[in-house]
C-alpha positions in Angstrom: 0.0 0.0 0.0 1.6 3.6 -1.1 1.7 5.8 1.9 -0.6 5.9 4.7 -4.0 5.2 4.8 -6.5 7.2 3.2 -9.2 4.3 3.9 -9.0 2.2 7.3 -11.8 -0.3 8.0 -11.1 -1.1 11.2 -13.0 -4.7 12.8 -16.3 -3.8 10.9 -19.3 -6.7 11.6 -22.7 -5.8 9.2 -25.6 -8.0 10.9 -29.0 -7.8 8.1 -32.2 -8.2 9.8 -35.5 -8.8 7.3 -38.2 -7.9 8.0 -39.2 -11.5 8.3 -36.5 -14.7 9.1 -33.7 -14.7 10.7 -30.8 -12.3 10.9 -28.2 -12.7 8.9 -23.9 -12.0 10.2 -22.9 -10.3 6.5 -19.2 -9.4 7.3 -17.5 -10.6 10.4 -14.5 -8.5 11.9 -13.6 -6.9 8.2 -10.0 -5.0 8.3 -8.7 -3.5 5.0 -6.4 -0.2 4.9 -6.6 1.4 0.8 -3.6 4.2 0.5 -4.5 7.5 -1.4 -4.7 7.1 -4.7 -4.4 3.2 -4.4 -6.6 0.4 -7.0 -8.4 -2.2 -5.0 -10.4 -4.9 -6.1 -13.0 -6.6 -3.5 -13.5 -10.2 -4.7 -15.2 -13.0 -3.6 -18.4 -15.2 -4.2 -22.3 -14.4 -4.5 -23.0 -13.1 -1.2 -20.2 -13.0 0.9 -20.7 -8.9 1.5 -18.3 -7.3 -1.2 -21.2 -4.6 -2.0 -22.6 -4.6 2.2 -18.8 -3.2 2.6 -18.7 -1.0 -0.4 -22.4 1.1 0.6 -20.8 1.0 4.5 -17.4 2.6 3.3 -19.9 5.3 1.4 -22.3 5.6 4.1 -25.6 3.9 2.9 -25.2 2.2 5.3 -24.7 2.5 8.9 -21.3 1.1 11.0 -22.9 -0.9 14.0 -19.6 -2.5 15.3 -16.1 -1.2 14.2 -14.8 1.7 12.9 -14.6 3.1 9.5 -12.7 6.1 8.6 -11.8 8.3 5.6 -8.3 10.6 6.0 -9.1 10.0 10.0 -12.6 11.3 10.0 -15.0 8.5 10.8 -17.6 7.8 7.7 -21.1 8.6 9.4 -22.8 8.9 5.9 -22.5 9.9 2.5 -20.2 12.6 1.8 -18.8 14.6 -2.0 -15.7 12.8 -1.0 -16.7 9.4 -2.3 -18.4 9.0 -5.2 -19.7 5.5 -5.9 -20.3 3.4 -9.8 -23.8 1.3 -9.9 -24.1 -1.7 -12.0 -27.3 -0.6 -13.9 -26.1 2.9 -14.3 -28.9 4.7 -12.3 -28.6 7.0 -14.8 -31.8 9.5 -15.2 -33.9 8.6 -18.3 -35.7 12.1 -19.1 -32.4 13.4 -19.3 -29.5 13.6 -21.7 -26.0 12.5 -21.3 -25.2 16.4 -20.5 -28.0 16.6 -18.2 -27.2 13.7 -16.0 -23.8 15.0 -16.1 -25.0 18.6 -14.7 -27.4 17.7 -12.2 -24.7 16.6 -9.5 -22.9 19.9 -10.3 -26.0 22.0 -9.9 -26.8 20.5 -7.0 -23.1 21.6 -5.9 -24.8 24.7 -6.6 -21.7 25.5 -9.1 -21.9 28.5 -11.6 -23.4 27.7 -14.6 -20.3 28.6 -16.9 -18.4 26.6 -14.7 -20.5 23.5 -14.9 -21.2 24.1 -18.2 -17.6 23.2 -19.2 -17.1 20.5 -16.4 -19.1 18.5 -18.3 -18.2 19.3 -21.9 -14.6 18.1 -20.2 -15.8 14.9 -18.8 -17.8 14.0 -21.6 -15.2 14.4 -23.3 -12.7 12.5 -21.1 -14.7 9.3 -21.7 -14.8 9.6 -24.9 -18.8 10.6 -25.5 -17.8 13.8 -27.8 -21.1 14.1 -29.8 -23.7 12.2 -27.6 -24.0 15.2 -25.4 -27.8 15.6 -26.3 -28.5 11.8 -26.6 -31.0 10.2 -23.9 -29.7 7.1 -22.3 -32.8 4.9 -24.4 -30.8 5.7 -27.2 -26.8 4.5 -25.5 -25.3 1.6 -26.0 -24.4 -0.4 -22.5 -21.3 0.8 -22.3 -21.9 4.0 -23.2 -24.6 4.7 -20.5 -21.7 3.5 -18.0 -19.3 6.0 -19.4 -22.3 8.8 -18.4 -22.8 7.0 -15.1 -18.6 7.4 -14.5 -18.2 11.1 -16.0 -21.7 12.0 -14.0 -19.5 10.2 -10.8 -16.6 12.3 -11.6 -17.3 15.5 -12.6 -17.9 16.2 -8.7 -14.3 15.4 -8.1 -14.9 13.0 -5.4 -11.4 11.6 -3.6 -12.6 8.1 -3.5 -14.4 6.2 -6.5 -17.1 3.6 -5.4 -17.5 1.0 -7.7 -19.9 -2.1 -7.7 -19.7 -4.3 -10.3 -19.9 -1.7 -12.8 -19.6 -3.5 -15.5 -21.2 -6.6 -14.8 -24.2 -6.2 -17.2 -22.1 -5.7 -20.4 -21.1 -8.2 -22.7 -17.6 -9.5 -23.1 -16.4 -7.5 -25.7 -17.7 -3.9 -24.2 -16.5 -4.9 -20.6 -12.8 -5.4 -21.9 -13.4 -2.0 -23.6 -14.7 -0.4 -20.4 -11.9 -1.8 -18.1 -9.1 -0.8 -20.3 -10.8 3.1 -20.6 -11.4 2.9 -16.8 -7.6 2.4 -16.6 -7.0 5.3 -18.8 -9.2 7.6 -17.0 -7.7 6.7 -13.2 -4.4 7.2 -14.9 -5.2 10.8 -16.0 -7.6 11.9 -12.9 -5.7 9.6 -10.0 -8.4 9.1 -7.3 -8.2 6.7 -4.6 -10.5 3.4 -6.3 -12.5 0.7 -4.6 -14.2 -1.7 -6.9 -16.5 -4.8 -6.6 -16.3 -7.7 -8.8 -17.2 -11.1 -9.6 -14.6 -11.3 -12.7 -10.8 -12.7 -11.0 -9.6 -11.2 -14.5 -11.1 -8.3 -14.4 -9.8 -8.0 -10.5 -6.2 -8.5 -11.4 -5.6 -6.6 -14.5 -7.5 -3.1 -12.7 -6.0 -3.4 -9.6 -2.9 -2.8 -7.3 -3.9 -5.2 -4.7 -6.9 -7.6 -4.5 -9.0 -8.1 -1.2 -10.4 -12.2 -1.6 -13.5 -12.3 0.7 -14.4 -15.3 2.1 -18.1 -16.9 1.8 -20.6 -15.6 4.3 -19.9 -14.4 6.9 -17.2 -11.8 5.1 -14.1 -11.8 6.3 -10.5 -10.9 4.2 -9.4 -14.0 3.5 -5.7 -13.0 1.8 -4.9 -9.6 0.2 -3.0 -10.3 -3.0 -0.6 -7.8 -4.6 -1.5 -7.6 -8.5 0.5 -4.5 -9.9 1.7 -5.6 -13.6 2.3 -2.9 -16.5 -1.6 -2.1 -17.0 -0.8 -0.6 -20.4 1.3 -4.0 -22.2 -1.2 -4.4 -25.0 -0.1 -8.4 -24.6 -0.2 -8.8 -20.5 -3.1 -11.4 -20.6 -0.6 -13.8 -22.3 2.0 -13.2 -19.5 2.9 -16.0 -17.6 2.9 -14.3 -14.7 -0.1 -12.4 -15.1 -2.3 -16.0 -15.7 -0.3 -17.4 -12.3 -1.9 -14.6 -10.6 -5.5 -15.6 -11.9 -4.9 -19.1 -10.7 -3.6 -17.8 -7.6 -6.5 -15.7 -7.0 -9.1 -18.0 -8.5 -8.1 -20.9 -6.5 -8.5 -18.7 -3.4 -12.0 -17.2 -4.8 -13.0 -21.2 -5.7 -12.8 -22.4 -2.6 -14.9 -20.0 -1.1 -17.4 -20.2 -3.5 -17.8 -24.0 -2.9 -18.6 -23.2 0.6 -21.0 -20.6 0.0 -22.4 -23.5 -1.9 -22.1 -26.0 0.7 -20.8 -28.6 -2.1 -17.8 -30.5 -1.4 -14.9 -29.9 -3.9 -13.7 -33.1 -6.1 
């Protein structure tokens, strides 16, 4: 991790309780320091509480037992400084890409002038130069998530939220997306946190990769995952598909016990 902390979760448990049924332990004693500016990956299976600790470390939702902090100040709720990434964009149909853009920025209550060109910049920046007037109906997939990530961060927050955003794109537009998400940390450097299923995905985006293990979440290993992100032939590195087999027997396990099937 580069420098100190800009992210300390510090012994965090998350306990659900329905409405109906039982309650349910969603992360157990969770620990994980991210340095500023830093690319982590939380992996792990279906419902070991990889999203539970991404809305906690933005504030959706409330820290019951432990302690999480951002540059020492302990998170009691959403804040500009974090910005978070759905997965189904959440982007606002009746208006255009420039409009969805603007809205966080007027709410800012930023000049108009000023806004005006934040967005022409980030519409720009991810590459959506001439779809300023388009309405999302009439995006592609990935394009509505390149709105969703300029809307994110034309606000400038410190810290980038991100929760599987690019799980409901098809292979060819997600390799797109992670390789223009890579491009845009590189040339606004924010501090990145981001959810996924995809061990590839995890290891090629991110400095370090937190494995989570099946419910109740805890860390189960941190794995250090810097390669060169921009050798256009690192997915036939040798080392770079040890790392996936590293990782994915790690993830595998787990996922065999949050399916309570015995491995072979």
């Amino acid at each position: 991790m580069p420098g100190p902390a800009q992210i300390v979760v510090d012994s965090v448990n998350h306990m659900y309780r329905p409405p109906r049924g039982r309650e349910v332990l969603a992360l157990d004693q969770v620990s994980l320091e991210v340095g500023n500016r830093e690319f982590v990956a939380l992996l792990g299976p279906s419902g070991c509480g990889k999203s539970t600790l991404l809305y906690l470390i933005g504030g959706f939702l409330p820290v019951e037992k432990g302690l999480i902090s951002v540059d020492g100040a302990p998170v009691t709720g959403p804040g500009p400084d974090r910005g978070i990434v759905f997965q189904h964009f959440a982007l606002f149909p009746w208006k255009t890409v420039r409009g969805n853009i603007l809205y966080g920025l007027e709410r800012q209550g930023m000049a108009k002038d000023e806004r005006e060109q934040r967005a022409m910049d980030f519409i720009k920046l991810v590459g959506l130069s001439g779809f300023e007037d388009s309405y999302p109906s009439q995006l592609s997939g990935g394009m509505r998530q390149r709105t969703a990530i300029a809307r994110t961060l034309a606000f400038d927050p410190k810290i980038l939220l991100m929760d599987e955003p690019f799980g409901a794109l098809d292979a060819q537009t997600r390799g797109l997306m992670q390789a223009e998400l890579l491009r845009i940390w590189q040339a606004t450097p924010k501090t990145v946190i981001f959810v996924t299923h995809d061990v590839q995905e995890a290891v090629y985006l991110a400095d370090r990769v937190a494995v989570m293990s099946a419910r109740p979440g805890r860390i189960k290993a941190i794995v250090e995952t810097k390669f060169d992100k921009n050798d256009p032939n690192l997915f036939k590195t040798k080392a770079f598909g040890e790392k996936v087999d590293e990782i994915w027997n790690l993830v595998r396990d787990e996922a065999i016990k949050a399916q309570g099937v015995r491995g072979p």
